[in-house]
N, C-alpha and C positions, 0 to 999 in steps of 0.2 A: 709462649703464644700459640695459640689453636684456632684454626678457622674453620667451620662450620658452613660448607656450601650448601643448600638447598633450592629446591623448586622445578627443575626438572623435569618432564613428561614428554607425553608424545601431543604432537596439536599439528592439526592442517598448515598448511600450505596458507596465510594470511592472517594465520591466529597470532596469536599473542601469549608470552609466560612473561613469571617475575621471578628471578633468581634471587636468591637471599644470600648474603656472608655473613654470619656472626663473627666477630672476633672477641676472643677474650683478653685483654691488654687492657693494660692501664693505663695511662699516662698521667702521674703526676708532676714526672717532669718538665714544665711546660715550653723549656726550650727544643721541646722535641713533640712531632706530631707525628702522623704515615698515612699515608697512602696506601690506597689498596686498586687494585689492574685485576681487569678481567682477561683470559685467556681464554684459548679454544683450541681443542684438537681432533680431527677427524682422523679414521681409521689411514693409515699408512701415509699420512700426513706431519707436518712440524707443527709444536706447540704455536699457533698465532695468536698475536694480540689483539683485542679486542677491545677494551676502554682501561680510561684510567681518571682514579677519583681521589682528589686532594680533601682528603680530612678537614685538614685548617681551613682551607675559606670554599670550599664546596664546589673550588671547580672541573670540572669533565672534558675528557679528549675521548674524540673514539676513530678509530681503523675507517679506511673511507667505504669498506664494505659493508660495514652497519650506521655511519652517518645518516641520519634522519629518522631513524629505524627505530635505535638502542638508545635508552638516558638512563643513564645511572643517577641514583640519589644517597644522601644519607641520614640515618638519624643515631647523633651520637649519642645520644643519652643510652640507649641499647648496644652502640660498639658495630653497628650491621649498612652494610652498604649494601644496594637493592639495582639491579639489573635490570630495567623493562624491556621487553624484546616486542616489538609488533610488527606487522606485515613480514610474518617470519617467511623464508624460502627454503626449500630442501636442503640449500648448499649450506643454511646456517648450521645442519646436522652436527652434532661432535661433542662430546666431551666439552662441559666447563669450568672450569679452574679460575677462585679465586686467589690474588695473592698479596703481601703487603709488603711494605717495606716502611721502614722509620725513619725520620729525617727532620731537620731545622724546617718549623711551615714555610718561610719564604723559598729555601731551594725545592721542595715539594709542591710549591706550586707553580715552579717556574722551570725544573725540569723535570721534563715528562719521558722517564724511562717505559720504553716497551722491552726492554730486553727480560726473558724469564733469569737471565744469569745475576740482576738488580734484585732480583725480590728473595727476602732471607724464609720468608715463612707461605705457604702453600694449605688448602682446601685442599679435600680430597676428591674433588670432580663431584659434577653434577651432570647425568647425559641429558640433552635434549633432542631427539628426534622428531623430525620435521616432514611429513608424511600423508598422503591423502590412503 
């Protein structure tokens, strides 16, 4: 499995990016689906969580930092879960990492691991800087 983060740039102080994650997986299996979490790390900072997006039935949690902010979507025919970031602030500044993890759809949509030590496969960062 390889994920492909993108979308990243520099934008103001109330702009807006779309982070992209490709993944490449399959799943034929159909007792098995994943999940994929957005993380974030600022320079001399801990990896923090930031959303999290259930494959099977589409639903989103996210950190009460980006609440109302952040929605995540997906479309699986491409494998790719999407990041909308608006009314961005400096402090959303950092490094972003998507990541995924596989599991049964009901316990994937009913727990919602934030811990980066749950996710078996990792993006390799996308930076966003947040800047007038």
């Amino acid at each position: 499995v390889q994920l492909q983060a993108s979308g990243g740039g520099l934008v103001q102080p109330g702009g807006s990016l779309r982070l992209s994650c490709e993944a490449s997986v399959t799943t034929s299996d159909t007792s098995n689906s994943y999940a994929v979490a957005w993380f974030r790390q600022a320079p001399g900072s801990e990896r923090e969580w930031v959303s999290y997006f259930s494959r099977s039935d589409g639903s989103s949690y996210y950190a009460d930092s980006v609440k109302g902010r952040y929605a995540t979507s997906g479309d699986n025919a491409k494998n790719t879960v999407y990041l909308q970031m608006n009314s961005l602030k400096p402090e959303d500044t950092a490094v972003y990492y998507c990541a995924l993890r596989f599991g049964p759809p009901v316990q994937l949509s009913l727990v919602i691991s934030t811990s980066p030590e749950d996710y078996q496969y990792w993006g390799q960062g996308t930076q966003v800087t947040v800047s007038s």
